[in-house]
C-alpha positions in Angstrom: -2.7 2.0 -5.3 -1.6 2.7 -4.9 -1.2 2.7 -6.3 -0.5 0.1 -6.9 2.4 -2.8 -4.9 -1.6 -3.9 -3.6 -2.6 -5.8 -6.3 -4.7 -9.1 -5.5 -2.7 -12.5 -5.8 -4.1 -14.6 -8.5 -5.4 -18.3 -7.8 -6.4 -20.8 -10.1 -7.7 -24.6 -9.7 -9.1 -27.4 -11.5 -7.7 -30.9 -12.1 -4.6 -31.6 -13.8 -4.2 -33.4 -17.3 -2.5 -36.3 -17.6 0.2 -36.3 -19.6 -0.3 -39.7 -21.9 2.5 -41.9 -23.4 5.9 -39.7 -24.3 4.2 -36.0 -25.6 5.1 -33.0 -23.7 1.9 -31.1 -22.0 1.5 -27.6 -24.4 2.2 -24.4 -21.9 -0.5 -22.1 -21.8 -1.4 -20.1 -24.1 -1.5 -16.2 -23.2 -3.4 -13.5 -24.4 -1.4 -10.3 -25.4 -2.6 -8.2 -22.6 -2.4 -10.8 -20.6 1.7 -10.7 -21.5 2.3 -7.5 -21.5 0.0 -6.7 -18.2 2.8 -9.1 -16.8 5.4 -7.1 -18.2 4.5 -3.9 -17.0 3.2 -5.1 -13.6 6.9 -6.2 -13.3 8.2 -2.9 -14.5 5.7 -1.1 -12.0 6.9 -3.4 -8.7 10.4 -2.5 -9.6 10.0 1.0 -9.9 7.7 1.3 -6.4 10.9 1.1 -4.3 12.3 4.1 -5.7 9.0 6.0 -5.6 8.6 4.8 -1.7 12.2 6.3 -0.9 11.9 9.9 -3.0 8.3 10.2 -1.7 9.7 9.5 2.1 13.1 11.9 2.1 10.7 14.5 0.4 8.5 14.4 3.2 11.1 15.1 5.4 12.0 18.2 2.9 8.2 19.3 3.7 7.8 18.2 7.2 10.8 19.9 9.2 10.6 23.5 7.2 6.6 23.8 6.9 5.6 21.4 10.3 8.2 21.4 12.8 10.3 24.9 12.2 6.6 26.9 11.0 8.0 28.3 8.1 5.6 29.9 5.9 4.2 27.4 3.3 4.8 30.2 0.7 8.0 30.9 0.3 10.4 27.9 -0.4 13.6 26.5 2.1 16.4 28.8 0.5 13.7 31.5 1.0 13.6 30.5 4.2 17.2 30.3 4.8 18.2 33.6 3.4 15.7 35.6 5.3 18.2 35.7 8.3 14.9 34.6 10.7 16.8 31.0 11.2 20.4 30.6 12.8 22.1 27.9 14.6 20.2 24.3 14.8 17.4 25.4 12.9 19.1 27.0 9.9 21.1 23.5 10.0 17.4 21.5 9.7 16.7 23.5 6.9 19.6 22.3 5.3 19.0 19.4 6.0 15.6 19.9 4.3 17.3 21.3 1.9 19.6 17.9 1.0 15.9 16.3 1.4 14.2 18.0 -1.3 17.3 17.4 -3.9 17.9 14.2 -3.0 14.3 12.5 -2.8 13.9 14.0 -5.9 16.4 13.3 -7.6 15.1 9.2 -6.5 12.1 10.3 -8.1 13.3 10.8 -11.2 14.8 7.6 -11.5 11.3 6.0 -11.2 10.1 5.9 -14.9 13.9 4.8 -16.0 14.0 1.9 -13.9 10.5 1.1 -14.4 11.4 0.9 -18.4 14.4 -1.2 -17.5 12.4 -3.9 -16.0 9.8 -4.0 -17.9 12.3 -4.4 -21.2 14.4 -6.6 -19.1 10.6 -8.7 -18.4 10.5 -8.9 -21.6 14.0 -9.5 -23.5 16.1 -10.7 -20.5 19.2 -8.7 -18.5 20.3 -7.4 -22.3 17.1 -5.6 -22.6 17.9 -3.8 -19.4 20.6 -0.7 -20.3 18.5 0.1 -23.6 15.7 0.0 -21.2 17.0 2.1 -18.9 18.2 4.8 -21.6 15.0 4.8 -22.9 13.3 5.6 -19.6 16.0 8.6 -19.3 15.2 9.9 -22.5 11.5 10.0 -21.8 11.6 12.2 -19.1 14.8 14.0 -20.5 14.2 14.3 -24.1 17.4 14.8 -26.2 16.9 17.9 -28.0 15.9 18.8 -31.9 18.0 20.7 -33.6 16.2 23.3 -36.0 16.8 26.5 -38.0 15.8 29.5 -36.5 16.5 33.3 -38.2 19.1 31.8 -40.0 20.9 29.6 -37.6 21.0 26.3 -36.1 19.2 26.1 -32.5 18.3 23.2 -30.2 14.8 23.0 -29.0 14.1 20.6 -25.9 10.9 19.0 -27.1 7.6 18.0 -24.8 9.0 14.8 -22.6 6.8 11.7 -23.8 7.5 10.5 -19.9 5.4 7.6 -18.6 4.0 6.7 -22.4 7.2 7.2 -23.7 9.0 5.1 -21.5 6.1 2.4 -21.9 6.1 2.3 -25.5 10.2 2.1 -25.6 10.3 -0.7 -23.2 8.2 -2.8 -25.1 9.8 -2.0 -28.2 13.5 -2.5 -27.1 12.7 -5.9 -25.1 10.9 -7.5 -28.2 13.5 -6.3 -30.4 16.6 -7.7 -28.1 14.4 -10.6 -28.0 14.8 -11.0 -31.6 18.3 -10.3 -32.3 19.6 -13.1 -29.3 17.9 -15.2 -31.3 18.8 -14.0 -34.3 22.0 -13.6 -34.2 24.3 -16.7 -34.1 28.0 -16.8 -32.8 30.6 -19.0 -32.1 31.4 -19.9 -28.0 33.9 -18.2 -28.1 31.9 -14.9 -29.7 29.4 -15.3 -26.7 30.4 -12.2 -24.7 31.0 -10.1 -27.5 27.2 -11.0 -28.7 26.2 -10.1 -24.9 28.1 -7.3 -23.5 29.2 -5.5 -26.6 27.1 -5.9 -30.0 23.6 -6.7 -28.8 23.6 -3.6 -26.4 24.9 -1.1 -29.0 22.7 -2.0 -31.4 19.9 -1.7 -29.0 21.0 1.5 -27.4 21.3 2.4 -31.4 17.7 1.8 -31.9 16.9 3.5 -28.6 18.3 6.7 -29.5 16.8 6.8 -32.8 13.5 5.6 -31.8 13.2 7.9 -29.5 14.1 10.8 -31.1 12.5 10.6 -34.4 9.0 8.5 -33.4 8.3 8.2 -29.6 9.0 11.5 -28.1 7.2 13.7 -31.1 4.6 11.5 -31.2 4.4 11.5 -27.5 5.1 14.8 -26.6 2.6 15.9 -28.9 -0.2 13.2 -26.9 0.8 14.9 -23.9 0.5 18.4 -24.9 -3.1 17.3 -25.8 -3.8 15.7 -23.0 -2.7 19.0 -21.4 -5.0 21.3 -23.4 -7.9 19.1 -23.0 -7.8 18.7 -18.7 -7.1 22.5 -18.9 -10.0 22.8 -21.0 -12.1 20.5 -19.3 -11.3 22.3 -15.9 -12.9 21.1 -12.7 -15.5 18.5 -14.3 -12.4 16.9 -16.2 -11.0 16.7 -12.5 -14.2 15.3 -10.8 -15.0 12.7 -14.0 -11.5 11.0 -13.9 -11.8 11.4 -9.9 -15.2 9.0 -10.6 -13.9 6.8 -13.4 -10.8 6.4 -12.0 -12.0 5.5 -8.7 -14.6 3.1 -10.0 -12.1 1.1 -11.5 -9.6 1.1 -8.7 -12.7 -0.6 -6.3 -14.7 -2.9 -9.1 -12.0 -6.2 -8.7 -9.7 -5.2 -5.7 -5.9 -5.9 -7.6 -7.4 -7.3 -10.3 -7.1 -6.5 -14.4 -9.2 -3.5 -14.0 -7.7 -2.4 -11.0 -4.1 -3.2 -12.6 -5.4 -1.1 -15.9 -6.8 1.6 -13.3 -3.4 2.2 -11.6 -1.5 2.4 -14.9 -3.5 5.5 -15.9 -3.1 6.9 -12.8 0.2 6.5 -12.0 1.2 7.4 -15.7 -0.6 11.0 -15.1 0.8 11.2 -11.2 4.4 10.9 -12.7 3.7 13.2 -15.4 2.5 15.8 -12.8 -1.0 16.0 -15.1 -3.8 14.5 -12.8 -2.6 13.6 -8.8 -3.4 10.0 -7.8 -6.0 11.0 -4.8 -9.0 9.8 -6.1 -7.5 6.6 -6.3 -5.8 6.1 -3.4 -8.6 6.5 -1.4 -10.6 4.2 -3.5 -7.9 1.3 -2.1 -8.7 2.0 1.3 -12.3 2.5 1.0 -13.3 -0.9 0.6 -11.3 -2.5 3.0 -12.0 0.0 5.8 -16.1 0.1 4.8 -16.7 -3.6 5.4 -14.8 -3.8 8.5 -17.0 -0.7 10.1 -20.0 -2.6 9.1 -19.0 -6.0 10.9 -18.6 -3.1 13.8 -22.0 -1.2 13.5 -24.1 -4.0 12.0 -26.1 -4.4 14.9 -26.5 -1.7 16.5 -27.8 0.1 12.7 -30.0 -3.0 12.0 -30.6 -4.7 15.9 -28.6 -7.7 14.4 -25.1 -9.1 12.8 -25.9 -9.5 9.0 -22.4 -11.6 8.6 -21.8 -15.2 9.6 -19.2 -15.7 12.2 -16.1 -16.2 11.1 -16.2 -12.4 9.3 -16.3 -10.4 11.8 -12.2 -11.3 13.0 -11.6 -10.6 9.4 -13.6 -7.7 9.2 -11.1 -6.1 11.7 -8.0 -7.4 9.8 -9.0 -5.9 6.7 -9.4 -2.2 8.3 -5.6 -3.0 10.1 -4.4 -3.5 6.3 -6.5 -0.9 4.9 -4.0 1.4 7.1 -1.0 -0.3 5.5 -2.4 0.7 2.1 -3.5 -3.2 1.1 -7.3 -4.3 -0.1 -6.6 -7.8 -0.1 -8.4 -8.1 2.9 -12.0 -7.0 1.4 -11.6 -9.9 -0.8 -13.5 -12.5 1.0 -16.3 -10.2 1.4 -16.7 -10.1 -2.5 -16.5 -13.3 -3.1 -18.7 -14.6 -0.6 -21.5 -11.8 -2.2 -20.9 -10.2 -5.3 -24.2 -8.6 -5.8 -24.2 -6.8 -2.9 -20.5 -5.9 -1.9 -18.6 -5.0 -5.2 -21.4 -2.6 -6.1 -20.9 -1.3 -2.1 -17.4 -0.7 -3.1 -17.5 1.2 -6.2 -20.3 3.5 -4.5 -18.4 4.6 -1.8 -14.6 4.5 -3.5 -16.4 6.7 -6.0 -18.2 9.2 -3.3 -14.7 9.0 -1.1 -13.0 10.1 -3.6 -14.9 12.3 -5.5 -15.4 14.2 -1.8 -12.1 14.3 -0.8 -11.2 16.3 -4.5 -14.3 18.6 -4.2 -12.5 19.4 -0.8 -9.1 20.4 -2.2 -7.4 16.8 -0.9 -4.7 17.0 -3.0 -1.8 13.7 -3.5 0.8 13.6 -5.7 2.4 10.8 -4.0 1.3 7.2 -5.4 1.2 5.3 -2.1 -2.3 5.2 -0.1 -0.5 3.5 3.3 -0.9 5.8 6.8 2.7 7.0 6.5 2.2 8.6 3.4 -0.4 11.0 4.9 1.9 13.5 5.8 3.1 14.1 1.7 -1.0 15.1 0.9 -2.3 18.9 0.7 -5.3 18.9 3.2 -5.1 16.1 5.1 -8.4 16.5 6.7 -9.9 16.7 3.5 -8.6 13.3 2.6 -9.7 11.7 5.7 -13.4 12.9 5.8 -13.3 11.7 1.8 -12.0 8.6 3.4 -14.5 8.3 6.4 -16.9 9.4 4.1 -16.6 6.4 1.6 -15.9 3.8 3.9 -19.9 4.8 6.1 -21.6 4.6 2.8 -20.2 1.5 2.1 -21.1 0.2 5.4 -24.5 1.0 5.5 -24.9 0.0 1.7 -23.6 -3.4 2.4 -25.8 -3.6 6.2 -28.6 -2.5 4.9 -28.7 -4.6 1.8 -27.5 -7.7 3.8 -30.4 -7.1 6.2 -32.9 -7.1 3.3 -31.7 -10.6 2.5 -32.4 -11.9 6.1 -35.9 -10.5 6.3 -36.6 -11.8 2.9 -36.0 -14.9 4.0 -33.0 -15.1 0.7 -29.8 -15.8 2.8 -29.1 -16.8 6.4 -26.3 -16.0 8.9 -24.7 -17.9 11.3 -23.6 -15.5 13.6 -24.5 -16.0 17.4 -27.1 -13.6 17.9 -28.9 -13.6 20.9 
């Protein structure tokens, strides 16, 4: 991130206050985003597990069928299976596949739900998790509307308000538990009815009504917008959130931005509106770019433009790059800003801008090596990839080298 489970562990210092005489230090005060990026990052963690199994039993649904057995890519496994071309162990693989594709989806569906349960649960404790969860459901699955058509009563499944939906509801539902367990005073003895019976019903209550009266109009209708306006927009609307969203994804590595960055995206990859490729390769790019230029520094410029101790850590970061983490471009930012964030954005942007003009396609929000196999054009990915990752490189060499010969920063790195 994805994507992403990658974000960047935050650090703080300073010396402590000393707490005088008998008054209790204040706790930090928190901004609201602040809160409820806490909230949702915990609602996001959650729901990665389930996204990481659907997105790996549906590659087996893709890999046996269309890699191992060569069926053609486009008709689907049933297809496959009733065209009397597959008997004995294969036809039973493509069952198999078969079971995949059902199954890993059916994981993926559970994504936003639990996603909505934790964050409500983040937010309101364990009572806040059911409503949560129903919420979730009835984002993706809207209940339906009933209205009069020629004369009669019809139902009408309305536009799902999915990933916003499920956000919105979360926050709502865990505030609101919040409230009433504080609220509402019982006896001891009234305890477990308070907790397993009357703050859930009213909350499941609220829930259902919520939903079906504010949240999914109101959000089905966002979507259907959204909708009109990528259709609209076309390829440019594709290449200018490949840019932006990229941009963001490289500018702080895990951080508020990035965090920001891989809501968006992951809200429109579950929604099946925008896939997540741009920024997946934006991850990777930054990681992978610095390493290759602690490997080609000298022989691009005839010397090492990093001190010492980066170039072990210059191989590191490309070994976790693979593993779909860019924690270990870090160091390189913060020992020059100037020259290295600005290095990142360039090339995430470029990377994955490329890889989209070249018909990379990924749906799946995970940017580690095993996930490879889930992308459409895999080579376009890479060469987006390799692509990002040289321009970084030579940005941040040449730039460095710049420095030396101006005399405005010195290396320490054993050159002969």
């Amino acid at each position: 991130m994805a994507v992403t489970k990658r974000s960047a562990v935050n650090g703080g210092g300073g010396k402590p206050k000393l707490n005088i005489g008998n008054k209790a230090p204040e706790p930090e005060k928190k901004g609201v985003w602040a809160e409820l990026s806490k909230h949702i990052m915990t609602g996001i963690s959650n729901m990665i597990p389930f996204l990481i199994m659907g997105g790996l039993i549906l590659a087996f649904s893709q890999l046996i069928p269309y890699v191992i057995l060569g069926v053609d890519p486009s008709i689907g496994i049933i297809d496959a299976m009733n065209s009397g071309n597959y008997t004995g162990s294969a036809l039973g693989w493509l069952k198999f596949a078969n079971l995949a594709a059902e199954f890993g989806g059916t994981l993926f569906g559970f994504a936003i739900p639990m996603f909505a349960a934790f964050m409500a649960n983040s937010i309101g404790g364990k009572m806040a998790f059911p409503a949560g969860f129903i919420g979730g459901l009835v984002a993706t699955k809207p209940t339906s509307i009933l209205a009069i058509a020629d004369g009669k009563w019809v139902a009408n499944t309305p536009v799902a308000s999915t990933f916003l939906g499920a956000t919105i509801i979360a926050i709502a539902v865990g505030y609101f538990v919040k409230w009433l367990n504080k609220t509402i005073k019982v006896s001891h003895n009234m305890l477990a009815f308070k907790s397993t019976f009357l703050i859930p019903i009213i909350a499941a209550i609220s829930v259902m009504l919520g939903m079906q009266y504010v949240i999914t109009p109101l959000g089905g209708l966002l979507n259907s917008w959204i909708k009109m306006a990528l259709g609209a927009a076309g390829a440019a609307g594709s290449y200018g959130y490949a840019i932006a969203i990229a941009a963001a994804t490289a500018i702080d590595l895990g951080g508020p931005i990035n965090k920001a960055a891989g809501f968006v995206a992951l809200s429109f990859t579950t929604e099946k509106l925008l896939p997540i490729t741009a920024r997946c390769i934006a991850i990777v790019v930054p990681s992978i770019g610095l390493g290759l230029a602690t490997l080609i520094d000298k022989y691009v410029v005839g010397r090492h433009v990093f001190d010492r101790q980066f170039y072990p850590q210059g191989k590191t970061a490309m070994f976790l790059a693979f593993m779909g983490i860019s924690e270990g471009s870090i160091p390189f930012a913060l020992e020059k800003p100037s020259i290295t964030v600005p290095a990142y954005m360039i090339g995430a942007i470029v990377g994955g801008t490329s890889a989209v003009a070249m018909g990379a396609v990924q749906w799946f929000p995970e940017s580690a090596i095993w996930a490879w196999p889930l992308i459409s054009n895999i080579g376009a990915y890479i060469a987006g990839i390799a692509i990002g990752s040289l321009i970084t490189a030579l940005i941040v060499i040449f730039a460095r080298n710049n420095l030396i010969k101006k005399g405005k920063m010195e290396v320490d790195s054993n050159d002969d």
